[in-house]
C-alpha positions, -999 to 999 in steps of 0.1 A, spaced: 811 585 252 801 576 288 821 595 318 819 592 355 820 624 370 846 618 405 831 650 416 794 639 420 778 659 396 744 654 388 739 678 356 763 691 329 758 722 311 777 731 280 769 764 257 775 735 224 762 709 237 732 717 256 721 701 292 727 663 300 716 643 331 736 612 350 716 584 342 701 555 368 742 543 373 758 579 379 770 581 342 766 611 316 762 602 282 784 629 262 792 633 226 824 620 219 838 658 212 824 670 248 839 635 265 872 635 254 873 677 265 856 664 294 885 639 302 911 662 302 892 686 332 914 687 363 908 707 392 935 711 418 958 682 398 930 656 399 912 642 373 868 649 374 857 624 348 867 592 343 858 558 316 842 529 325 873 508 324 889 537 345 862 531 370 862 499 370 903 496 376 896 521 403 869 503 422 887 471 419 920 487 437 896 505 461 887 470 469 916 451 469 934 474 492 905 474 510 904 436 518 942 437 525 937 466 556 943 442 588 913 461 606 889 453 576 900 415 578 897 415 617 860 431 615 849 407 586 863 378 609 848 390 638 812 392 621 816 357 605 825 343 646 794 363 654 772 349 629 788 310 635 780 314 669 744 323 662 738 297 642 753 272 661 732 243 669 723 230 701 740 200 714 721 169 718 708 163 752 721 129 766 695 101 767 682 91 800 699 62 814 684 33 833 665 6 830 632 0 804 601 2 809 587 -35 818 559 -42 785 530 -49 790 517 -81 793 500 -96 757 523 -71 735 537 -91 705 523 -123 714 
């Protein structure tokens, strides 16, 4: 069974079990015995270990409500003005008005 921990652990030791290690993506790799025990851990009323579907609900509201926080939108709006503005190119220059350069004499003849 693999578990987030919500507390940031690195390393779990159990006296059953033995030692495990988060892997390269944060999560432990437990027996299923030792997960499901593992799931019901609460400190304080708040759950330390979670699924990856639970964490993946979890970042997806994190995000969400993110993306709906009127500051948030202001500052990504403000940093896609900046970036527009940056890349704006430069206006063409108007082309000299006036009369043409006489041609020389023997051109095109």
């Amino acid at each position: 069974m693999r578990l987030y921990s919500l507390s940031n652990a690195t390393a779990v030791d159990d006296p059953q079990f033995g030692r495990f290690q988060a892997g390269d993506d944060g999560a432990f790799t437990f027996p299923d015995e030792l997960g499901r025990r593992l799931q019901r851990v609460h400190a304080g009323g708040v759950k330390q270990w979670e699924t990856d579907v639970e964490r993946q609900r979890r970042i997806a509201a994190e995000e969400m409500a993110r993306r709906q926080d009127p500051a948030t939108l202001l500052a990504t709006l403000e940093r896609l003005v900046a970036v527009s503005e940056q890349q704006k190119p430069e206006p063409p220059q108007p082309k000299p008005r006036g009369r043409r350069p006489a041609r020389p004499e023997g051109d095109g003849e």
